[in-house]
C-alpha positions as CSV (number, residue, x, y, z in Angstrom):
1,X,-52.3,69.9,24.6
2,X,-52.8,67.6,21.5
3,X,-56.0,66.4,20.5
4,X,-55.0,62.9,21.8
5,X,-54.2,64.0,25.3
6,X,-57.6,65.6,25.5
7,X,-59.2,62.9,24.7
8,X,-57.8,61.2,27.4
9,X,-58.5,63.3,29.2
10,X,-61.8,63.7,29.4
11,X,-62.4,60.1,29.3
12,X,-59.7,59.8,32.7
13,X,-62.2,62.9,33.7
14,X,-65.1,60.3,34.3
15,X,-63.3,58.4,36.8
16,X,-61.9,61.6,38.9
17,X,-65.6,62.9,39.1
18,X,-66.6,59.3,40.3
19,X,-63.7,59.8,42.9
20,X,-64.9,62.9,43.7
21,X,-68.4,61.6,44.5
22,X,-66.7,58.6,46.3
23,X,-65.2,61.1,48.9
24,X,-67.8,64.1,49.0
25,X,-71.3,61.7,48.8
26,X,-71.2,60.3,52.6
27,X,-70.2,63.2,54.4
28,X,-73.7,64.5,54.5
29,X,-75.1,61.0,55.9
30,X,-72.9,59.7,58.1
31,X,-75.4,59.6,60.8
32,X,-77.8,58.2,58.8
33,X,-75.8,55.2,58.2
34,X,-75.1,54.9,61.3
35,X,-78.9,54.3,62.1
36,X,-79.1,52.2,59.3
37,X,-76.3,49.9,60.2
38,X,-77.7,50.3,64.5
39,X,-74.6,51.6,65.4
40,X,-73.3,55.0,67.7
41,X,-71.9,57.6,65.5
42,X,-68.4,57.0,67.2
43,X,-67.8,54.0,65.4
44,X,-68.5,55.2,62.0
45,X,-64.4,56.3,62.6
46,X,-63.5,52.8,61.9
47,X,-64.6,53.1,58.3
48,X,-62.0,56.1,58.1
49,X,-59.4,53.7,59.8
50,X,-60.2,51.3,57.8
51,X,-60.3,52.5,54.3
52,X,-56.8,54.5,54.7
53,X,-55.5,51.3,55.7
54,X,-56.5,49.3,52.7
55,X,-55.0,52.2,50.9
56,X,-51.9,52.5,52.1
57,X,-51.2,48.2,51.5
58,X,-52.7,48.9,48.1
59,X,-51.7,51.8,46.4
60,X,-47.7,50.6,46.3
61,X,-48.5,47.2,45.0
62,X,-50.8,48.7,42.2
63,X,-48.6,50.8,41.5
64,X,-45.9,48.6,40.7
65,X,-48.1,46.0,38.8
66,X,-49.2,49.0,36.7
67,X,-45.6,49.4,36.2
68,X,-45.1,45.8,35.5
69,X,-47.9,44.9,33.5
70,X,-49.8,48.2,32.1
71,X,-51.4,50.8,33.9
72,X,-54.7,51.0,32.1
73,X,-55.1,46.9,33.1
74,X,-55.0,48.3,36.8
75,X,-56.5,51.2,36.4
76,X,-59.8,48.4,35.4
77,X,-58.7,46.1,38.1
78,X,-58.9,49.4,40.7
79,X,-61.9,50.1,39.3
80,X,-63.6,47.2,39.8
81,X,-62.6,46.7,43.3
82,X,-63.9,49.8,44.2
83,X,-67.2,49.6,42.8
84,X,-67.6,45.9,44.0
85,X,-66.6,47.4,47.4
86,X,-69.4,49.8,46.3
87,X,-72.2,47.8,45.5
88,X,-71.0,45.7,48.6
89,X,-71.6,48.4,51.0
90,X,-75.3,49.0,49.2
91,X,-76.4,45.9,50.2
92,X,-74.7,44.8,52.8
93,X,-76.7,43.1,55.7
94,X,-74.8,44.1,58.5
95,X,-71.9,46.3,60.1
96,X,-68.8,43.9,59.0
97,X,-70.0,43.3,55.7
98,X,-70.4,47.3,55.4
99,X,-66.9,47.6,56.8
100,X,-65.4,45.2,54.3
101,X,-66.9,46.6,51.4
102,X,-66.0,50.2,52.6
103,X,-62.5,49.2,53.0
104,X,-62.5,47.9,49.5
105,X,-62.9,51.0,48.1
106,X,-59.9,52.7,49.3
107,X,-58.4,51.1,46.0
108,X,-59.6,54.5,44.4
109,X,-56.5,56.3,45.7
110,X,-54.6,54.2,43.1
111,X,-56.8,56.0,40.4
112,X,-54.9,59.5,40.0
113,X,-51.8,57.8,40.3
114,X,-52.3,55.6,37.1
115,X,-53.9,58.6,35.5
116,X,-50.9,60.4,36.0
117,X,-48.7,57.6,34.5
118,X,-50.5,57.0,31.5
119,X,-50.8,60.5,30.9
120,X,-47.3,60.8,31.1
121,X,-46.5,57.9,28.9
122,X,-48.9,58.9,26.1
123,X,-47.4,62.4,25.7
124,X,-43.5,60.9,26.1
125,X,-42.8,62.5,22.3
126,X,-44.2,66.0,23.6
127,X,-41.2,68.3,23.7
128,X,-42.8,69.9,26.6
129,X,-44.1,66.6,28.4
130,X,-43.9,68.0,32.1
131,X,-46.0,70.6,31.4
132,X,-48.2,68.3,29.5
133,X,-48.7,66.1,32.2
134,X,-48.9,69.0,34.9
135,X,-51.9,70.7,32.9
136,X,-53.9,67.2,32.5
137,X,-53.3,66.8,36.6
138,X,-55.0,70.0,36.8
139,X,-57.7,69.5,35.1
140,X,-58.0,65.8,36.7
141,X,-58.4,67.5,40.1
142,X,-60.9,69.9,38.5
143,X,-63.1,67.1,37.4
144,X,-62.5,65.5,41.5
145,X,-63.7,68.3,42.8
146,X,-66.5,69.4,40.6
147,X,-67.4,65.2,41.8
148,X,-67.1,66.3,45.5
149,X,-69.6,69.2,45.2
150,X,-72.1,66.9,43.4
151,X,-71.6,63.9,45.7
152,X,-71.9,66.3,49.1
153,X,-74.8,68.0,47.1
154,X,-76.6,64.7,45.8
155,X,-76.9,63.0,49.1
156,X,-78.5,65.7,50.7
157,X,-81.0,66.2,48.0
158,X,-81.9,62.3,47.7
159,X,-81.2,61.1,51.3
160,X,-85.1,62.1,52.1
161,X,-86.4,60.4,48.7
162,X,-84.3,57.2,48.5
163,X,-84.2,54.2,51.0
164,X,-80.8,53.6,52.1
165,X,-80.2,51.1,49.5
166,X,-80.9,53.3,47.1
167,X,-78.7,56.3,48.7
168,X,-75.7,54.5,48.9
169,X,-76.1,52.8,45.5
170,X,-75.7,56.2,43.6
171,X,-71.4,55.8,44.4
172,X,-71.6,52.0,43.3
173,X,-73.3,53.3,40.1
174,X,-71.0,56.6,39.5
175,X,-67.8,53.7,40.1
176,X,-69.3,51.3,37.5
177,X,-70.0,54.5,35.1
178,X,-66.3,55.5,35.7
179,X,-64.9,51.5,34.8
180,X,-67.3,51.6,31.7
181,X,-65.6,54.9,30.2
182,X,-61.7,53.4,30.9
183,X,-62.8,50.8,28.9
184,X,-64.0,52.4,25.9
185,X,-62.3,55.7,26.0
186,X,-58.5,55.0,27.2
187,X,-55.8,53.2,25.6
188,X,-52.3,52.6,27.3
189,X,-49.1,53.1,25.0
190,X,-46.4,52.5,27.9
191,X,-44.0,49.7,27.2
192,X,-44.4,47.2,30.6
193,X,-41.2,47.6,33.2
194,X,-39.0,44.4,33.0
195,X,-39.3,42.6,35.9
196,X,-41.9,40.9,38.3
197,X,-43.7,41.5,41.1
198,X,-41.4,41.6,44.7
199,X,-43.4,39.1,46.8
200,X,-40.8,39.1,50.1
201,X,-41.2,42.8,49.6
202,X,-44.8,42.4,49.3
203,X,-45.4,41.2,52.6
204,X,-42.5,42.8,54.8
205,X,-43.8,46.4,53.5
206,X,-47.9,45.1,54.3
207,X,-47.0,43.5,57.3
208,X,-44.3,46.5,58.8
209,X,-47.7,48.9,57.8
210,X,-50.7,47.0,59.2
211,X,-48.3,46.9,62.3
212,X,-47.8,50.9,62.3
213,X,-51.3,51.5,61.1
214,X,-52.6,49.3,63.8
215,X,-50.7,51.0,66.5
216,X,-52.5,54.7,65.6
217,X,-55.4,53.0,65.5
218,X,-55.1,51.8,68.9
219,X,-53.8,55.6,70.0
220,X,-56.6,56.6,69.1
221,X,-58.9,54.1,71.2
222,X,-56.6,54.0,74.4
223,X,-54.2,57.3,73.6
224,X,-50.7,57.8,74.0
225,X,-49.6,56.4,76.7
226,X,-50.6,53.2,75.4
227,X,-47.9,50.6,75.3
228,X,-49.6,48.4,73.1
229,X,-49.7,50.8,70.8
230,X,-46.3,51.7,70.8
231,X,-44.9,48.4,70.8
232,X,-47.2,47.8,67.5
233,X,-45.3,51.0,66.0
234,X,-42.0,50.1,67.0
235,X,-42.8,46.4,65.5
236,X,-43.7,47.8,62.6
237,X,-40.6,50.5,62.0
238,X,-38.3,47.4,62.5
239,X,-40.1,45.4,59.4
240,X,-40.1,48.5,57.4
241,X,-36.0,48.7,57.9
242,X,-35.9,45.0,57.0
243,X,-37.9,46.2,53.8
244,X,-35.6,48.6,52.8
245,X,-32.8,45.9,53.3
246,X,-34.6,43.4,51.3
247,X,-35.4,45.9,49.0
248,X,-31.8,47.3,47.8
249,X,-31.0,44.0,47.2
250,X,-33.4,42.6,45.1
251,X,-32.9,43.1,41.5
252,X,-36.6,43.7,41.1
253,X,-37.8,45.7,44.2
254,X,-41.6,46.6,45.0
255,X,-40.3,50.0,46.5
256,X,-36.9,51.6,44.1
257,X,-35.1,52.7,48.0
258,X,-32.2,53.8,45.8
259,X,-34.6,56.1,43.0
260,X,-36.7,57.1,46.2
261,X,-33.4,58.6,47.7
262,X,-33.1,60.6,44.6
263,X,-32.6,64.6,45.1
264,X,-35.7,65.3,42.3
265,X,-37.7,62.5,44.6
266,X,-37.3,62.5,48.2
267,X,-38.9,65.6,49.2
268,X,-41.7,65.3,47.0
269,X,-42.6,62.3,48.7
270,X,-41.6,63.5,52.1
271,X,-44.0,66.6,51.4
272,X,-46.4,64.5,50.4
273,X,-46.4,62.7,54.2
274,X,-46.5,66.1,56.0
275,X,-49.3,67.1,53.4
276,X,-51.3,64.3,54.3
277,X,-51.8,65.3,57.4
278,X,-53.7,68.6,57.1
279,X,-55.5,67.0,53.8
280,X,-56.6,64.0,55.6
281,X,-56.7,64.1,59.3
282,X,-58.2,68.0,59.8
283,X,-61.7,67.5,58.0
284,X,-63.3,66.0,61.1
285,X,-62.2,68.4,63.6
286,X,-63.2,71.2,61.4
287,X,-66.5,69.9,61.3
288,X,-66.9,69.2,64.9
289,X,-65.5,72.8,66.1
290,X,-67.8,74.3,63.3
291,X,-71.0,72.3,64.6
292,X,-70.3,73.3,68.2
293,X,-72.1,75.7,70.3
294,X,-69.9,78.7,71.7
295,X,-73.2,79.4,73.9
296,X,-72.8,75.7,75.5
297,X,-68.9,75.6,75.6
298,X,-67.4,78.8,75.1
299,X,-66.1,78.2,71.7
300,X,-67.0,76.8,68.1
301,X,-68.9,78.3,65.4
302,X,-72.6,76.6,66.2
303,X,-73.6,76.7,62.4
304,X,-75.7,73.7,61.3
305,X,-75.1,71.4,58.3
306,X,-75.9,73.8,55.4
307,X,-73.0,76.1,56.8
308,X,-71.1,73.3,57.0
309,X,-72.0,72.2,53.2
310,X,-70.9,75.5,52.4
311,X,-67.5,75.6,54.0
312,X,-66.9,72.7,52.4
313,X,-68.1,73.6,48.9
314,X,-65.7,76.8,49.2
315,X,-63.1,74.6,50.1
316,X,-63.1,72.2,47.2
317,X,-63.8,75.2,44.5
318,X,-60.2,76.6,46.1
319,X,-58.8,73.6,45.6
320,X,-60.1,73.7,42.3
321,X,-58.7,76.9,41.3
322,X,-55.4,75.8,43.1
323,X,-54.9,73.2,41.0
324,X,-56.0,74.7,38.0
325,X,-53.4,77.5,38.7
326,X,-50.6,75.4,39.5
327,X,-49.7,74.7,35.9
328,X,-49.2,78.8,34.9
329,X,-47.7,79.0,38.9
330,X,-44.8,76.4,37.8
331,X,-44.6,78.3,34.2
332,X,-44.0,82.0,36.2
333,X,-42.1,80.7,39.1
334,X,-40.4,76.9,38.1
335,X,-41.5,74.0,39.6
336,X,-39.7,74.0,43.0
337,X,-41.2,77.3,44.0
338,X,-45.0,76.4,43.0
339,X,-44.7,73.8,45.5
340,X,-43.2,75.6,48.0
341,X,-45.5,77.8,47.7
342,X,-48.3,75.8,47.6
343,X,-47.2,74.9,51.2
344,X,-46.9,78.0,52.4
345,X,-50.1,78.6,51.3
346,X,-51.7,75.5,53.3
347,X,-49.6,76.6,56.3
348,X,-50.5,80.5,56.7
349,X,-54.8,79.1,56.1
350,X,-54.4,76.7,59.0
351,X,-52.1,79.0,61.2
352,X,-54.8,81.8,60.6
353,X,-56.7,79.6,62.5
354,X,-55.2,79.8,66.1
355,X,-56.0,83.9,66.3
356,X,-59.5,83.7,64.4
357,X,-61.5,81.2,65.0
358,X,-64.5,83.1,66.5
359,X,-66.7,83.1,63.5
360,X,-68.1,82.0,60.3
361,X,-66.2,84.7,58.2
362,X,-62.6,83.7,60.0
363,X,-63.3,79.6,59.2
364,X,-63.9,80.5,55.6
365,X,-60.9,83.2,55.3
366,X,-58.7,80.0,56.6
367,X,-60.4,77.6,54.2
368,X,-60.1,79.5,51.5
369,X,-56.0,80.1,51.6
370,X,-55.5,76.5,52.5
371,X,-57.8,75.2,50.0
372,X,-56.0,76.8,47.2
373,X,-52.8,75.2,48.0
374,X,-54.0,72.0,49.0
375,X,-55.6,71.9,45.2
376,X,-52.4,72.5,43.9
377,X,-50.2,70.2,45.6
378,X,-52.9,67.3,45.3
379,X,-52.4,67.7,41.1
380,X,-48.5,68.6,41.3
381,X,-47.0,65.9,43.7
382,X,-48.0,63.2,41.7
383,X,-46.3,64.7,38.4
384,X,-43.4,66.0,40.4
385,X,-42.7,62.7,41.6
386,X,-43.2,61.0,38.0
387,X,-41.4,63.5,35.6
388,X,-38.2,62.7,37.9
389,X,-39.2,58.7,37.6
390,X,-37.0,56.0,36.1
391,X,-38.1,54.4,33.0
392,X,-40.9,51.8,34.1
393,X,-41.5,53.7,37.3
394,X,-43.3,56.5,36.9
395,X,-47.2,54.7,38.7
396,X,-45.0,53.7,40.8
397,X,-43.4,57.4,41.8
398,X,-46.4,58.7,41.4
399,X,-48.5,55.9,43.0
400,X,-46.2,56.4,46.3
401,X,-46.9,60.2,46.9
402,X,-51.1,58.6,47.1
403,X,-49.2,56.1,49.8
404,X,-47.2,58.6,51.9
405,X,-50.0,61.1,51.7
406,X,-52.1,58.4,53.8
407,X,-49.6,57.2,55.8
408,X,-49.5,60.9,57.0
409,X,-53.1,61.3,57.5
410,X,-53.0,58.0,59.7
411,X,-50.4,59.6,61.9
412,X,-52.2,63.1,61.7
413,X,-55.7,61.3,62.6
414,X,-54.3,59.0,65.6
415,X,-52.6,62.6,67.4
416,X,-55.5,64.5,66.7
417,X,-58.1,62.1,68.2
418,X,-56.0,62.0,71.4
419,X,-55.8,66.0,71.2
420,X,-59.6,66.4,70.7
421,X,-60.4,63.7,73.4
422,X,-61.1,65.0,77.1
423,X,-60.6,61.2,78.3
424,X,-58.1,60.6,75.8
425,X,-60.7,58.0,74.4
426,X,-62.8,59.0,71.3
427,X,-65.0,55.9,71.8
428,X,-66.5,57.7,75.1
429,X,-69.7,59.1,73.3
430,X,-70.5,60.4,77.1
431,X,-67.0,62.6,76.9
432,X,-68.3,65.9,76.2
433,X,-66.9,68.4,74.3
434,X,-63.0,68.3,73.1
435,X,-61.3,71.3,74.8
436,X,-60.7,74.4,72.9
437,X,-56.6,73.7,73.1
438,X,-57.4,70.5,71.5
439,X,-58.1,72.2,68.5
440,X,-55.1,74.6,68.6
441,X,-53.6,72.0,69.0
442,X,-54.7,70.5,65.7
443,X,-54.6,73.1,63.5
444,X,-50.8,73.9,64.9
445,X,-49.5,70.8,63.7
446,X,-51.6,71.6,60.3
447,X,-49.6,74.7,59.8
448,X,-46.2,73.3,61.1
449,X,-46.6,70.1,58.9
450,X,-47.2,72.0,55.9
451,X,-44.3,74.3,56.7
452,X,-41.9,71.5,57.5
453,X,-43.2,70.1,53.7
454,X,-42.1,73.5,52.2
455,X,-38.8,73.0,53.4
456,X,-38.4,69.8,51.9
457,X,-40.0,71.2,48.7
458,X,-37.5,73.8,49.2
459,X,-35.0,71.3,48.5
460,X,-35.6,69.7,45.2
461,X,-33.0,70.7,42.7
462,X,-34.3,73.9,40.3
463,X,-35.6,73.0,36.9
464,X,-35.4,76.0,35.1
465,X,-35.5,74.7,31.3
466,X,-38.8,72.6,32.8
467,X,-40.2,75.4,34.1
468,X,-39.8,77.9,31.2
469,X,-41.6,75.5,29.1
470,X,-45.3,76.4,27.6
């Protein structure tokens, strides 16, 4: 890697490790936030619902302005939205306000994407640029999760000193930190896209998602046999086909349709769907079975936040050393076979699951061998999907793996609140405890999702000359 792309790098570094911290920090005080803002722990799921819906409107039309018009100008504008989301949710008086400014800051799933682009567009003379850009993913995802561990490990060691203004200012801070070193450490070579931004697009593809997103969001208050909520899907699926209409016949689409269909692109971003919904949707019922008392209910692990802390903390260090891997896995076995492998990987840790689940030592086995393909296929998806780009569309390639990969956590999220839910209702606090086949349940479609993404990984054509690349 040349001196230039380190420096990069390491500057790009600053912003993953104030990602990391976005996404590891509140886990820890959830409930105290939930005092804070005089609510019932149930509703804190709204934030969730929330956030993955401002980043799945956001994260395509980033994408393609960072295309468009430079992807270090959105890689600020991101930036800045997320920490005034941040600072917003420090001070905000009351529970909208905190929801707004929560929601805000689900533009930081735009950040790896742009990364990813500008990497790839700095190091476009590099006769071995995939590899390049593979290796800096890696080590961006290294730098995310060494943020996670000291987000998760910084709220619990300041939550008894600091007021909660001063607790949930430390993300705000970290965010600003990140915006001040893309300022003065990262410069963007890429020549703009020709063309402008799809407006019809625009709104058909926000409008056919709020529609969907909105529909799991209400399976998940009134559950599946809602027909609200599937007429709110179906609404939605309808826009989304106009969108693709609109979209192959504009000469300057938000969403490429025709690229997307691409052998070298489709699966990636089908995988990334499937991935989405172990990555995204399982972390909650992890928690919950892990927290629960198999003296009370016959099941669950009983362990109390510490063990939780450190379930987690093994997970992210797998996913570190899964990403860091995936660079010499794609050297050894070519690009198509890392990620099929990678999802095999996630698949067998959530399948182990379903036969041992009976104690501390079986949740971390499980953890562990999901963790370390879930580290590699959160660096390599993005870069699989922007080495196969068109010129002037590689944020945006990449950019939509960030998209798809939420879109599939909403889906995963709305099922598995209906499977954990003895009412069908997660906003019954008075419920009890989900039933054990609930969680089966969950971690079946974990393993079968990551399976079904292996086969579509399975698919991409073989790159041998890329893959025998140093």
């Amino acid at each position: 890697m040349s001196p230039t792309i380190w420096r990069i790098v390491g500057f790009l570094a600053a912003v993953e490790i104030a990602s990391g911290i976005l996404q590891g920090y509140y886990t820890p005080i959830y409930s105290d936030i939930a005092d804070h803002l005089h609510i019932a722990d149930g509703d804190v799921n709204w934030f969730e619902a929330a956030q993955l819906i401002v980043a799945a409107l956001a994260v395509p039309v980033l994408s393609r302005l960072g295309d468009l018009h430079g992807h270090r100008r959105v890689l600020i504008i991101a930036t800045l939205i997320t920490a005034a989301g941040g600072w917003l949710v420090a001070f905000a008086p009351g529970f909208w306000t905190f929801l707004i400014g929560w929601a805000l800051q689900g533009a930081y799933t735009v950040w790896l994407p742009m990364e990813i682009a500008i990497l790839h567009e700095r190091s476009r003379d590099a006769p071995d640029r995939p590899a390049l850009v593979r290796r800096g993913a890696a080590l961006l995802v290294l730098a995310l999760e060494v943020g996670v561990i000291a987000g998760a490990l910084g709220a619990g060691a300041l939550q008894p000193a600091l007021g909660m203004t001063g607790l949930l200012a430390v993300p705000a801070a970290a965010t600003t930190v990140a915006l001040v070193a893309i300022v003065l450490g990262v410069r963007d070579e890429s020549a703009p896209a020709t063309g402008r931004l799809d407006l019809p697009g625009t709104g058909l593809l926000s409008l056919g998602l709020l529609l969907v997103l909105g529909g799991l969001v209400v399976v998940r208050l009134q559950g599946l046999a809602s027909l609200l909520a599937w007429a709110l899907v179906v609404a939605g699926c309808v826009v989304l086909h106009v969108f693709v209409r609109v979209e192959r016949a504009s000469a300057s689409p938000l969403i490429d349709v025709r690229a997307l269909a691409a052998p070298g692109m489709w699966p990636v971003q089908l995988a990334a769907a499937l991935f989405g919904m172990s990555v995204l949707g399982a972390q909650i019922p992890l928690s919950t079975f892990a927290r629960t008392d198999p003296a009370e209910v016959g099941y669950g692990l009983g362990v109390d936040a510490a063990s939780i802390a450190n379930l987690i903390g093994l997970y992210v260090v797998c996913m570190a050393i899964g990403a860091l891997l995936s660079p010499f896995a794609a050297r050894r076995l070519g690009v198509r076979w890392m990620l099929v492998s990678s999802a095999v990987l996630v698949a067998i840790g959530y399948a182990t699951f379903i036969p041992l689940h009976g104690a501390l030592v079986h949740a971390m086995l499980a953890m562990g061998i999901a963790g370390v393909g879930s580290g590699a296929l959160v660096a390599s998806l993005p870069a699989a999907a922007a080495a196969v780009a068109t010129h002037g569309g590689t944020a945006e390639a990449a950019g939509l793996t960030n998209a798809t990969k939420t879109v599939g956590g909403c889906v995963a999220s709305a099922l598995f609140a209906v499977a954990l839910s003895s009412t069908g209702s997660i906003s019954d606090p008075a419920a009890g405890h989900a039933p054990l086949s609930g969680y089966l349940v969950v971690w079946g479609i974990c393993a079968g999702s990551a399976l079904l993404a292996a086969l579509a990984l399975s698919r991409l054509p073989v790159a041998d000359t890329e893959a025998a690349r140093v």
